[in-house]
N, C-alpha and C positions, 0 to 999 in steps of 0.2 A: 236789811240783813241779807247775806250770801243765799243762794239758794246751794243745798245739799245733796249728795251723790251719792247715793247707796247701791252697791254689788250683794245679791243674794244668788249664794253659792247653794242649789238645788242637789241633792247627790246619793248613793246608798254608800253603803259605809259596808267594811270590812267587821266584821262581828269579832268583839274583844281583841283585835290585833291591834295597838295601837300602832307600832313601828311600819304598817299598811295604808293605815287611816293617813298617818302625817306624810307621808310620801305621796300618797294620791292628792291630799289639797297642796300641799308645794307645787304637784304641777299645776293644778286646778288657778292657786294664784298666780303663779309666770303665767298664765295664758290671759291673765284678764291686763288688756293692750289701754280700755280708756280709762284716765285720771279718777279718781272716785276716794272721798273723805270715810269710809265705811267699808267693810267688807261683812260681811254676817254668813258665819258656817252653822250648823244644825247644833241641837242637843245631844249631849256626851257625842262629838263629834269623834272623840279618838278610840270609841269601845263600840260604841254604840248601847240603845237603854238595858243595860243587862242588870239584874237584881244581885249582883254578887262582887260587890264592892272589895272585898277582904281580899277576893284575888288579884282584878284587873284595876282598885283606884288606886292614884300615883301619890306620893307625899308632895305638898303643893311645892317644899324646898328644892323636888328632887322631879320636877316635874318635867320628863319630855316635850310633853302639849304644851305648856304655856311658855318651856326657850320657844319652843318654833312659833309659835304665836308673837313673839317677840321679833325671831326672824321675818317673818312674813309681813309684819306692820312696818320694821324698819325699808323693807326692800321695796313697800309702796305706799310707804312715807303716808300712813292713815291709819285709822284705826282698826284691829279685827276685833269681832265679838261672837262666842260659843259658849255652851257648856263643857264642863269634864265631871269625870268621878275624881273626885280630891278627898285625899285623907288628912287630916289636921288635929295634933291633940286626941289622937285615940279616936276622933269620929269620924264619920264619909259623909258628905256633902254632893250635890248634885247642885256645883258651881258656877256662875257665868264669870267669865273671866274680862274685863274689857280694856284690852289693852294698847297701850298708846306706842308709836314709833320710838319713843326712848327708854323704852321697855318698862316705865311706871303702870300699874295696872291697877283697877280697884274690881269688885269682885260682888256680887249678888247670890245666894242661896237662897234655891226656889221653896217659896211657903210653902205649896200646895202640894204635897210630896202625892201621887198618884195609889191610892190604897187597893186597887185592883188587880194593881200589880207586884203589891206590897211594896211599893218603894218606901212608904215608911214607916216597914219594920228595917230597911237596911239602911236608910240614911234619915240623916237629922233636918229636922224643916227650919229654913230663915225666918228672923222676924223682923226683918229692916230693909224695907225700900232702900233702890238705887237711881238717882239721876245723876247724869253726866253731859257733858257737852261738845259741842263741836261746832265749830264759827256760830257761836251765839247761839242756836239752836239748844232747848235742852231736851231729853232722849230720857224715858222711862223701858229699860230690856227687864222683861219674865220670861218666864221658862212655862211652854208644855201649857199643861193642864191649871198654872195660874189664869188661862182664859176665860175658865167660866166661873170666877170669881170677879164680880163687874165691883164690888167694895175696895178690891185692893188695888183696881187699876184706876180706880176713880180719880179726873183731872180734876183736880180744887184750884181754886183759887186764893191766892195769897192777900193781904190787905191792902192792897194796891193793885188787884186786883188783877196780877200777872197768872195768868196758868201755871201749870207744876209742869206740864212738858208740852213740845212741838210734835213729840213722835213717838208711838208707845211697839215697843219691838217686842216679839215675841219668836224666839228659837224650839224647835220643836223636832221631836218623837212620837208624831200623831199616826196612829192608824187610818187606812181606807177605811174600816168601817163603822168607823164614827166623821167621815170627812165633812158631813152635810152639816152637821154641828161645827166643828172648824170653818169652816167658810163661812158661816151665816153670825157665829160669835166674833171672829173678827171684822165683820162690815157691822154690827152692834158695836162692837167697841169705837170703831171710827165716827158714826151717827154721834152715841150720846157722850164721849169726851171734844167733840168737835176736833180733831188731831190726824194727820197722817199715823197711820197703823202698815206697818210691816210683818207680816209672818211667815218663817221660813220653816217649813218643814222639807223632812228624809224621803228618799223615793228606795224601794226593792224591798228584800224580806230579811226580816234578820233572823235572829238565832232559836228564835222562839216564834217561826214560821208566821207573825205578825208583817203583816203586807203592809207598806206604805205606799199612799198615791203621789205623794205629792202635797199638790194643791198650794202650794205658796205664794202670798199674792201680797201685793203693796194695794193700801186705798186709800183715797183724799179725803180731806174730814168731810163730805157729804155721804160717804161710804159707797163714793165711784170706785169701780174696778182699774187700778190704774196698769198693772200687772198680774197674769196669773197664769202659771206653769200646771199642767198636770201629768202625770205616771214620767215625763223623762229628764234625764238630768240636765242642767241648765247653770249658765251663767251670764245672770242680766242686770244691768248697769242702767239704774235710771235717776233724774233729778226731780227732787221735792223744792215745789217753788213755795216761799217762804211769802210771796205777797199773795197769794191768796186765799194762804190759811188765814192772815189777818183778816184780810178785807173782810173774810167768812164770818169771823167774830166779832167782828164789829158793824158789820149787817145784822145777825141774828147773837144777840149778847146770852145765849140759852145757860151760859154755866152757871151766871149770875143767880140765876133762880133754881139752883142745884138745893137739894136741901144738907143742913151741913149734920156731923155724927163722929162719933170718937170711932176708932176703931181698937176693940180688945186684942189685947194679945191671944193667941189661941193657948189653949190647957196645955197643949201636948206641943210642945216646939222644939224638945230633944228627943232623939233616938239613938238606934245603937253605933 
């Protein structure tokens, strides 16, 4: 199988402006010169994490972010993938959007809606995994705070004993201070799914004077550091080799003896 190219766009973001936000990654994308299958922008990349969906989410029909998400994949012919605030049917959503250069797109809603910051009293939590693909490779994206739920990202294995994904992506709105937890749950995530782990977090301060460092880092499934940015913003292009995630699982077959479990729907999975 190909080996895979993935661009994580590091960045602060404009607070609730969306028509700022898409203008600053347009240039952010023209700048990025090498070929790359993947590009990956932050969580509600176009507002940034605001609790006030009613004012600043977009109608998904009537969406600014996801044309330019459209534009920006066709003009480098690969895939981008972020969140937004989407409103759909009377609800808000805090949506991954992942969309292809012929502007088909399919979409993830983060379960684990952040209660601390009441995300969800303002928006409705998902209850359905997303995997997708790209030259064979297949790609598990969550959002944020589905990190420290190791049930939902759990890689199983199929009856033929194929993994559920190659690469488990996580887009983020992480605070500096909780970052020691972020870094230390994504090299967990890498160790016990055996899988490349990417996780791109926001850098500056937003509206709600919440600092972000950073810290966004790609690891190979031994949970080496294979990249990692802190406090500045960044645009870095690197390839996932695909022969030695194998060799990895087929040295040490550990999924095998995962133990297996239904997973419940949660009680509460709409909101307002």
């Amino acid at each position: 199988m190909e080996n895979l190219r993935i661009t994580l766009i590091q960045t602060s973001l404009h607070w609730v402006d969306i028509t700022a936000n898409l203008e600053m990654f347009a240039q952010k994308v023209t700048a990025i010169t090498q070929p790359t299958d993947l590009i990956i922008v932050p969580e509600t990349f176009s507002t940034g994490f605001s609790m006030d969906p009613e004012k600043y989410a977009e109608e998904v029909t009537e969406s600014k972010a996801i044309a330019w998400m459209h534009t920006a994949a066709k003009q480098k012919n690969c895939v981008i993938t972020g969140s937004l605030m989407l409103k759909e049917n009377g609800r808000f959503f805090n949506r991954l959007i992942w969309m292809q250069p012929d502007g088909t797109f399919q979409y993830y809603n983060k379960r684990h809606l952040f209660a601390l910051s009441h995300e969800d009293e303002a928006f409705t939590a998902g209850a359905e995994k997303l995997t997708v693909e790209i030259k064979g490779w297949k790609i598990r994206p969550l959002i944020c705070y589905d990190l420290r739920f190791p049930v939902w990202s759990k890689n199983l294995l199929d009856e033929e004993e194929n993994p559920d994904y190659d690469l488990l992506l996580y887009v983020a709105n992480w605070p500096d201070k909780r970052a020691y937890a972020w870094k230390h749950l994504l090299i967990a995530r890498a160790i016990e799914n055996q899988t490349y782990v990417a996780g791109l977090n926001r850098v500056g301060n937003d509206g709600n004077d919440n600092y972000y460092s950073g810290d966004s880092m790609v690891l190979g499934p031994l949970g080496q550091v294979l990249y990692h940015k802190i406090q500045d913003e960044d645009i870095f292009t690197l390839e996932l080799e695909y022969q030695q995630l194998e060799t990895l699982r087929k040295t040490f077959p550990f999924l095998k003896d995962a133990d297996s479990f239904t997973l419940n729907k949660k009680q509460k999975i709409s909101g307002h």
